[in-house]
N, C-alpha and C positions, 0 to 999 in steps of 0.2 A: 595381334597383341596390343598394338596402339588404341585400336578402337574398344576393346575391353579396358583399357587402362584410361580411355576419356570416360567409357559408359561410367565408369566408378569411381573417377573426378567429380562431374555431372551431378554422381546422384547422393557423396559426400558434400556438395556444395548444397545442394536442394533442402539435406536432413541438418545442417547447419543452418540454412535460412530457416527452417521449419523451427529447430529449437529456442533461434532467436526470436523470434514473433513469440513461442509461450513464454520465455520470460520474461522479454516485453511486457506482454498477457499480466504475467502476475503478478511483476513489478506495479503495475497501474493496480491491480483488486487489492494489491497491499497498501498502496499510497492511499487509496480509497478508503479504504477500511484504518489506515490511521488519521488521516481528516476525521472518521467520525469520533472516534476513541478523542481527539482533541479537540471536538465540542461539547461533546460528553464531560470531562474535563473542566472547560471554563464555564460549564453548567452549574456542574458542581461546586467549583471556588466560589462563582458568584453565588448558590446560595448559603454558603457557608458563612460565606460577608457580610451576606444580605442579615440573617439568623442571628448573629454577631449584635450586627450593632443592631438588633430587635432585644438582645437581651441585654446590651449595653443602655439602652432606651429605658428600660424594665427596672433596672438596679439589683438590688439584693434582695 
């Protein structure tokens, strides 16, 4: 009985490191993947700026 109830300890511990690592995992492809969406971002405001004062430059 004891050693059924380590083997199943054991291999509860194993599928908890296992799960921990994908989150891990997709925690980083999601930090990842929000760095790019927020340079994407300051892309965009900058040329929105930029645009700005090109048509502030311009007049009416």
């Amino acid at each position: 009985m004891e050693g059924r109830l380590t083997t199943r300890i054991d291999s509860l511990r194993t599928e908890t490191v296992s799960l921990k690592g994908d989150r891990l995992a997709e925690i980083r492809r999601l930090d990842t993947r929000i760095d790019g969406v927020d340079r994407e971002l300051r892309t965009a405001i900058d040329i929105r700026e930029r645009l700005a004062a090109l048509e502030a430059r311009r007049g009416p």
